[in-house]
C-alpha positions as semicolon CSV with decimal commas, in nm:
position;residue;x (nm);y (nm);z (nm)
1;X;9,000;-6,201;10,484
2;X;8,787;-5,931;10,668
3;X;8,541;-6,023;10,950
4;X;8,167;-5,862;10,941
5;X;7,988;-5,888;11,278
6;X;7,658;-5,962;11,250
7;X;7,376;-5,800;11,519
8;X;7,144;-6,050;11,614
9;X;6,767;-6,026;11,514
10;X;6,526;-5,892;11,738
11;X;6,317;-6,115;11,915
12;X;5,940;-6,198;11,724
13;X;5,650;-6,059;11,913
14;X;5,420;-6,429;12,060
15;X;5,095;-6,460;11,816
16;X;4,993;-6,720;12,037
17;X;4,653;-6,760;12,205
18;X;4,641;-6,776;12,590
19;X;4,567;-7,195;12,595
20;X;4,837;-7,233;12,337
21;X;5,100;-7,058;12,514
22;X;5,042;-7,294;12,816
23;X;5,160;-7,586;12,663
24;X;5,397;-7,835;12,826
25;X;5,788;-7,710;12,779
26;X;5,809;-8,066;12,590
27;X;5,624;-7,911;12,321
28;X;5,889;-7,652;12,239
29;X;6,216;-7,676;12,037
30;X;6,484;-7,809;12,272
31;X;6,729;-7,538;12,107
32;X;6,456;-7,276;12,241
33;X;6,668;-7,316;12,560
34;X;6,950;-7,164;12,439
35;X;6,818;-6,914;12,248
36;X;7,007;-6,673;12,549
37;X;7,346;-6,817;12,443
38;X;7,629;-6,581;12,283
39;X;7,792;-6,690;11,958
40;X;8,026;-6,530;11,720
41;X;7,962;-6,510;11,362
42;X;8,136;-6,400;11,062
43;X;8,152;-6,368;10,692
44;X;8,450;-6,434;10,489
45;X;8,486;-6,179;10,242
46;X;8,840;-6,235;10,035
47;X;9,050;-5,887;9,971
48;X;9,346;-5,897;9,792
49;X;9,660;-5,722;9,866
50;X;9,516;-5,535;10,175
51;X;9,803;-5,444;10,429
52;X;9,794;-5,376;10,787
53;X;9,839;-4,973;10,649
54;X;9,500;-5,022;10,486
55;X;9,362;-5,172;10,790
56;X;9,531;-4,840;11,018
57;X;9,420;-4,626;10,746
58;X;9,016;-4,751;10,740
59;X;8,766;-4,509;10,825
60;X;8,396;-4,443;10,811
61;X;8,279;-4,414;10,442
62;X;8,598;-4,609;10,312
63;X;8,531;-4,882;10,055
64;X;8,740;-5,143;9,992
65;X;8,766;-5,333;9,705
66;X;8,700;-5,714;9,722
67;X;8,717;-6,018;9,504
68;X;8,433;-6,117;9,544
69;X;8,124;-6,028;9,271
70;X;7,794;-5,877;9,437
71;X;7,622;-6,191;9,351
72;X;7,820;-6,429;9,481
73;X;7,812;-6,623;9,825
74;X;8,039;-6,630;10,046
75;X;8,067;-6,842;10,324
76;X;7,917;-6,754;10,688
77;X;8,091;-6,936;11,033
78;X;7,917;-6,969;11,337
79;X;8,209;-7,004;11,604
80;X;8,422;-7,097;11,378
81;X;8,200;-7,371;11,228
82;X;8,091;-7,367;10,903
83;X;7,696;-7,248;10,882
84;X;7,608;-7,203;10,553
85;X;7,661;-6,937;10,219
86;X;7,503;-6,569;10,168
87;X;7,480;-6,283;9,999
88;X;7,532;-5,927;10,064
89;X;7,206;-5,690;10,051
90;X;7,056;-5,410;10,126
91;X;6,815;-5,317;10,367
92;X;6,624;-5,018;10,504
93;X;6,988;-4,824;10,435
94;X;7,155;-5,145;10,654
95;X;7,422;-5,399;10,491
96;X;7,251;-5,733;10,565
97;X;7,404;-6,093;10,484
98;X;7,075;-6,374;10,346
99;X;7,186;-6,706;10,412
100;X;7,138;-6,874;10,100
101;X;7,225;-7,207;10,137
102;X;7,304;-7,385;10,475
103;X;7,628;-7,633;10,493
């Protein structure tokens, strides 16, 4: 099982008007408190047969094989709790992970 860290999105620019961004802090998500708070997640991605060699031996550029198909999902932990499933994708020359389905 490898472990993929994830960076976390950057933060949305406010498309609020000036009266609607003074409304009361009751208005808001409570999570939106938080939103500060460090987590760890990861992406289980099975690979048979690896050895602690192959791990010493990785390198940039070096692909290792999984057994896992491109289209399947795997599943995604959120300090150490299970989140949901993705998939693996492409983006702007980036390896991204799409949650598609949430546990």
């Amino acid at each position: 099982m490898a472990t993929a860290r994830m960076a976390p999105a950057p933060p949305e620019t406010p498309t609020q008007e000036p009266a609607q961004a003074q409304a009361p802090a009751s208005a808001h998500s409570p999570i939106e408190a938080y939103h500060w708070l460090c987590c760890q997640a990861t992406a289980e991605i099975p690979v048979p047969k690896f050895t602690v060699g192959d791990l010493l031996n990785l390198c940039k550029g070096t692909v290792v094989q999984t057994s896992t198909a491109v289209a399947s999902d795997v599943p995604i932990r959120v300090n150490k709790t299970l989140l949901g499933w993705g998939r693996f994708e492409v983006v702007n020359d980036r390896l991204a992970l799409r949650i598609t389905e949430l546990a």
